[in-house]
C-alpha positions in Angstrom: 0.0 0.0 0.0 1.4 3.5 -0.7 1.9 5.6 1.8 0.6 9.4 2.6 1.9 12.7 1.0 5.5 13.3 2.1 8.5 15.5 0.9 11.8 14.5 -0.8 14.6 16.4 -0.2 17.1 16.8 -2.8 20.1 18.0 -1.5 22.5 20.3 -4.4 22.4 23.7 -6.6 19.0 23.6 -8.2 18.3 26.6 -11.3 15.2 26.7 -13.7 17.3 25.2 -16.6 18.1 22.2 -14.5 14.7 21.7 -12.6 13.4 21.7 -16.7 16.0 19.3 -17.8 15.9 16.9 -14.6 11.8 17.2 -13.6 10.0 19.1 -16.0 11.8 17.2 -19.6 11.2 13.6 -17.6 7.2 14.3 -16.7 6.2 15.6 -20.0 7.7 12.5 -22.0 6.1 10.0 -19.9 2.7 11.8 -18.7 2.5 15.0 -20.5 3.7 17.7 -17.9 3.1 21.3 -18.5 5.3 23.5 -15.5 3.5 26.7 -14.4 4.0 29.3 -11.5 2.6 28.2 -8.0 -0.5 29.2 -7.1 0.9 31.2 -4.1 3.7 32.9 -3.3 6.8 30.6 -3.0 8.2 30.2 0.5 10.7 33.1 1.2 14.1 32.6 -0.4 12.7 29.8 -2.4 12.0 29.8 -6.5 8.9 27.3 -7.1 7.3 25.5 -9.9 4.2 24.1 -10.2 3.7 20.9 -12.4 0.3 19.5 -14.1 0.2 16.6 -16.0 -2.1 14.9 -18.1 -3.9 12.5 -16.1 -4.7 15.0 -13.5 -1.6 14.4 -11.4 0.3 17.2 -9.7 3.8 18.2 -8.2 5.4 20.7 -6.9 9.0 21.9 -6.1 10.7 24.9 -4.9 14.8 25.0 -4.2 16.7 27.6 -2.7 20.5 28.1 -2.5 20.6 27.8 1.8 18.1 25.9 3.5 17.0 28.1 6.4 16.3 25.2 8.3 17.1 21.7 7.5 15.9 18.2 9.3 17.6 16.7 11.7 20.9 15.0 10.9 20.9 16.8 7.4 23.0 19.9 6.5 22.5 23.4 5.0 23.1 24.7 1.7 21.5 24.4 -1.5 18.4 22.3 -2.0 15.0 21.2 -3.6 11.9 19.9 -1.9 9.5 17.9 -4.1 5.9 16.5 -2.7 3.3 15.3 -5.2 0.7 12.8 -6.4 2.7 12.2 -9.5 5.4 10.0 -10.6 8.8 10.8 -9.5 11.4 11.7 -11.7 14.2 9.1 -11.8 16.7 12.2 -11.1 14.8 12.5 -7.3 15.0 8.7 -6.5 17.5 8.3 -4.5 16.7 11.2 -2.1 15.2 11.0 1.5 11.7 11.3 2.3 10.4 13.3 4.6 7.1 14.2 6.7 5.4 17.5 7.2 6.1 18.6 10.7 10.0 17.8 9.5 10.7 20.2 6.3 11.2 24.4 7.1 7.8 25.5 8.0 8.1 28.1 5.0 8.4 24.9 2.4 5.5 22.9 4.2 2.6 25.9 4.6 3.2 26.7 1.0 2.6 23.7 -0.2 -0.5 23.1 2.5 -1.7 26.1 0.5 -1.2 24.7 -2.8 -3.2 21.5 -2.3 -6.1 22.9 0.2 -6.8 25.3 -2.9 -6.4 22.4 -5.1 -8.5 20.1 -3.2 -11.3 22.9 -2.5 -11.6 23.5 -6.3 -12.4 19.7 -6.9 -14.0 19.0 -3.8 -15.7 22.0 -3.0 -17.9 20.3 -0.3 -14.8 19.9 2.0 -14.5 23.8 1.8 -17.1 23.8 5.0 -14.6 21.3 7.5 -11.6 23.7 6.9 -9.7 21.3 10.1 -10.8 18.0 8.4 -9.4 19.2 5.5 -6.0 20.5 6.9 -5.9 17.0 9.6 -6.2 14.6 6.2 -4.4 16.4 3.5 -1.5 13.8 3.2 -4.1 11.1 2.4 -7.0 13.2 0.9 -4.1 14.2 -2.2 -2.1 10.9 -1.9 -1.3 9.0 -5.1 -3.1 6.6 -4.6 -5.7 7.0 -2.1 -7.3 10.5 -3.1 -10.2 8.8 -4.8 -10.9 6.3 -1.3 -10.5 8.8 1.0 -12.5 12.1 -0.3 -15.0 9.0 -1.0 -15.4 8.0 2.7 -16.0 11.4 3.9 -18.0 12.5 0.7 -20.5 9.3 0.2 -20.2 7.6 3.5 -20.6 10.0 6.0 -17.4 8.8 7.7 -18.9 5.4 8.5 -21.4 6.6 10.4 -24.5 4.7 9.8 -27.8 6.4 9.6 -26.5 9.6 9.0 -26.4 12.9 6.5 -22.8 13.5 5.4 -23.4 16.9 6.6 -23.9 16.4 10.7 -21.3 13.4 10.4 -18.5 15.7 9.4 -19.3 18.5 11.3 -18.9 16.3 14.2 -15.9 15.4 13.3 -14.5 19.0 12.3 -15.5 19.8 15.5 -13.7 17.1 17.4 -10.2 17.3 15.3 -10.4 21.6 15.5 -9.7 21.4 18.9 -6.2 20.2 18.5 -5.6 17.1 20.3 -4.4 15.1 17.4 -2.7 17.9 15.4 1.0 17.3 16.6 0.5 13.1 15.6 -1.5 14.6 12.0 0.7 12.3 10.0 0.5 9.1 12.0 -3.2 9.1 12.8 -4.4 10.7 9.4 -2.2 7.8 7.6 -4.4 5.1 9.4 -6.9 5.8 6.7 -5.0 4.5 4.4 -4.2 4.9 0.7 -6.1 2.1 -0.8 -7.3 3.3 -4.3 -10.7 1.0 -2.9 -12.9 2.0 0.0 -12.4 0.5 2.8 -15.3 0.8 5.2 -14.0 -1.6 8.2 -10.4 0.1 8.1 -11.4 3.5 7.8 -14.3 3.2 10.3 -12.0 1.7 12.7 -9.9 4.8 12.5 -12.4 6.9 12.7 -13.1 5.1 16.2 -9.5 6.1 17.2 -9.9 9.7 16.7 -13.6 9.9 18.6 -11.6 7.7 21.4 -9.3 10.6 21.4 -12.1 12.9 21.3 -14.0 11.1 24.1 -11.1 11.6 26.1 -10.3 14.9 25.9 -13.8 15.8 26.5 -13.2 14.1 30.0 -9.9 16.5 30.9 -7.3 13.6 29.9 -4.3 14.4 27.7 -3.8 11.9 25.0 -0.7 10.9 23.5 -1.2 8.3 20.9 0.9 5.4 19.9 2.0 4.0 23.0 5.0 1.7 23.0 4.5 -0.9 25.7 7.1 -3.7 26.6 5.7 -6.7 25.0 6.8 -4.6 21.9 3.5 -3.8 20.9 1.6 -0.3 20.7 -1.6 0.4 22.4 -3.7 3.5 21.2 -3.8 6.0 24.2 -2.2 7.1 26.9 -4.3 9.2 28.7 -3.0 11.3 31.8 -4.3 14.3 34.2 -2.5 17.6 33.9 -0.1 17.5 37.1 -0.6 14.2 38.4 1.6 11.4 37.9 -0.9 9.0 37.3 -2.0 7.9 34.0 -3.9 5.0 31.9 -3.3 3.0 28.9 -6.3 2.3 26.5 -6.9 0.4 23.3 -9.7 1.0 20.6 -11.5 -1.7 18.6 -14.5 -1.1 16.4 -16.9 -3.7 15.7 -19.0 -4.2 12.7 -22.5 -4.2 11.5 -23.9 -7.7 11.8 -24.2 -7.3 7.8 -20.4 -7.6 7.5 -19.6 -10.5 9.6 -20.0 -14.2 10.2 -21.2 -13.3 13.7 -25.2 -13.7 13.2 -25.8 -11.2 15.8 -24.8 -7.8 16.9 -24.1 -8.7 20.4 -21.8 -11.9 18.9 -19.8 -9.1 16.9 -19.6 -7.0 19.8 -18.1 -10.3 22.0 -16.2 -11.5 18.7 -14.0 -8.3 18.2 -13.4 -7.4 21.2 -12.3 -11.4 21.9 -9.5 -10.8 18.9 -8.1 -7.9 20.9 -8.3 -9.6 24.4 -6.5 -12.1 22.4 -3.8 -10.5 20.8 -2.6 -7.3 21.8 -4.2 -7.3 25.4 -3.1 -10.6 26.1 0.1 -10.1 25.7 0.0 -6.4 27.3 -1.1 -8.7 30.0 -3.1 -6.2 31.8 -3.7 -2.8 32.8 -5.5 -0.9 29.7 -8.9 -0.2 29.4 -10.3 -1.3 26.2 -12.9 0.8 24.3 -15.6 -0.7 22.2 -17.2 2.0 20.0 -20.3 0.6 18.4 -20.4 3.6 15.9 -21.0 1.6 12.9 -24.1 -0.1 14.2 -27.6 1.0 12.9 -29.5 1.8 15.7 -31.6 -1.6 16.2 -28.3 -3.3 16.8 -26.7 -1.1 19.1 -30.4 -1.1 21.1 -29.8 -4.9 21.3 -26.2 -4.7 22.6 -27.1 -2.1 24.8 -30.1 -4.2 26.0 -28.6 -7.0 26.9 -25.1 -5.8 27.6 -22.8 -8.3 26.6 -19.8 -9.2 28.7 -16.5 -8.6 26.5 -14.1 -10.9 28.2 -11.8 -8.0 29.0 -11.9 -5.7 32.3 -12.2 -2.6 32.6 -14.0 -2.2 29.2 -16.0 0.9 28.1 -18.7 -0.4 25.0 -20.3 2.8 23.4 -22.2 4.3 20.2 -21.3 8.1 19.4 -23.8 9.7 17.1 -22.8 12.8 14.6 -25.1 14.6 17.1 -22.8 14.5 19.8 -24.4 11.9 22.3 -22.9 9.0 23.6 -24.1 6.3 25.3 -23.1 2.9 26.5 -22.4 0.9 29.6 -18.8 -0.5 31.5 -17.6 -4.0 32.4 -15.4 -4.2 35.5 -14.0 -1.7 37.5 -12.9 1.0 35.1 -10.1 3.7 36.3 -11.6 6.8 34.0 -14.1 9.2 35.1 -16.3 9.2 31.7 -19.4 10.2 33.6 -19.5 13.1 32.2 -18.8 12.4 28.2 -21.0 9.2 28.5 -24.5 8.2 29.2 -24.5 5.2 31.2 -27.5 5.6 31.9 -29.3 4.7 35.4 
């Protein structure tokens, strides 16, 4: 599977005849490229092109005689920085990759420009989640995974189930604007994926990662994601009070409709996924997370059937809830669980 937008860094004296003869020359004989000025202005200190080829595919680059501040381990002097949905000319393949958050700032808000006003013009639906937008830009223009990914949000309401597209995604713009995600953007956006298919049980169970995160922070926990634990595994969440020492590990799983399983009911696909995390991952954790089961992507007769009967999970503590685009959340705990939710969750009576 390809991977999210990231940069290359091409390290060397860069001038318009040789950015024509080593990128622009290469493009146009295999896709048909046609080099134009940026959009915007060009990061200060930097000379930029913009590149449009034939099959819809773009690029861009800008180079500059001193990098005003290079990654880590790298040096200064002159360079190029190259990010696009395109094929890469052969001249750029043996160069380092690089995310977002580690090119100058200069480079990586121009471009950030570039493709928000490129994906507003073709999407002009997204223009209303401005954060959403920002949050999944290295998948939503990925080479391969533009199509999937503008699809899920576009035609599937973000795998919320009896919902408009609309309230789904403000929901969501609402719980990513607030920041607690932004400094991980590349990591947790990147668990979309870059399928060139839609995938409704992978995305959806991302999109239960980022309302775990969201659930969280709405209780007064800080979240740091991707959580290295000694087994060698990750678990999703650390979440930790501001000035006190103590903090709690928690894993996400997302179950799916009934319609998408072997499991013949909903509370048998609530018991048989959260069995393959107790299984794996938690198993060998041995202990001390709180697992999360977010029923999100049940319609609302199954979750009523799971909440009815409230199936045990084979894991303590557990949290198993259904978020709505609305806002509300309900759902109910098994075991003793260390998080004070009371006040993000309805458990009810």
């Amino acid at each position: 599977m390809a991977r999210p937008l990231r940069f290359r860094r091409a390290p060397g004296r860069w001038s318009e005849n040789s950015v024509r003869d080593r990128i622009e020359r290469p493009l146009d004989e295999n896709l048909g490229a046609r080099a134009r000025p940026p959009w915007f202005v060009s990061p200060a200190g930097f000379d930029a092109r913009r590149f449009e080829m034939d099959d819809g595919s773009m690029a861009l680059f800008c180079w500059t005689d001193e990098d005003p501040d290079p990654p880590s381990g790298t040096g200064s002097g002159p360079v190029g920085y190259w990010i696009g949905n395109t094929e890469t000319p052969s001249s750029l393949w043996k160069t380092d990759k690089y995310g977002f958050e580690e090119v100058p700032y200069p480079v990586r808000r121009w471009v950030e420009r570039e493709l928000l006003a490129e994906l507003r013009t073709e999407e002009p639906w997204i223009e209303a989640y401005p954060h959403l937008a920002w949050f999944f830009l290295p998948v939503l223009c990925s080479k391969d995974g533009a199509d999937s990914t503008r699809a899920f949000f576009r035609d599937h309401a973000a795998g919320f189930p009896d919902a408009e597209r609309e309230e789904a995604l403000e929901f969501l713009e609402e719980a990513l604007s607030r920041g607690v995600l932004d400094s991980h953007r590349e990591v947790m956006a990147g668990k979309l994926g870059t399928s060139p298919h839609v995938d409704l049980v992978r995305m959806s169970a991302a999109v239960a990662e980022y309302v775990a995160a969201d659930v969280l922070d709405r209780a007064g926990y800080a979240v740091t994601p991707e959580i290295e634990v000694t087994t060698g595994h990750s678990l999703d969440y650390r979440a930790s009070v501001p000035d006190d020492p103590a903090s709690f590990l928690v894993e996400v799983t997302r179950p799916q409709p009934v319609s998408g399983r072997a499991a013949g009911n909903p509370v048998a696909a609530v018991r048989d996924t959260a069995q393959t995390k107790t299984d794996g991952q938690l198993e060998a954790h041995g202990g001390g997370a709180t697992l999360f089961v977010d029923c999100s992507s049940f319609p609302d007769d199954d979750w009523r059937a799971v909440l009815g009967e409230q199936p045990d999970v084979r894991h303590r503590p557990a949290v198993v809830y259904r978020v709505r685009p609305s806002g509300h959340i309900e759902g109910y705990r098994v075991g003793s669980v260390p998080l004070d939710l009371e006040g993000v969750i309805d458990f009810g009576g």
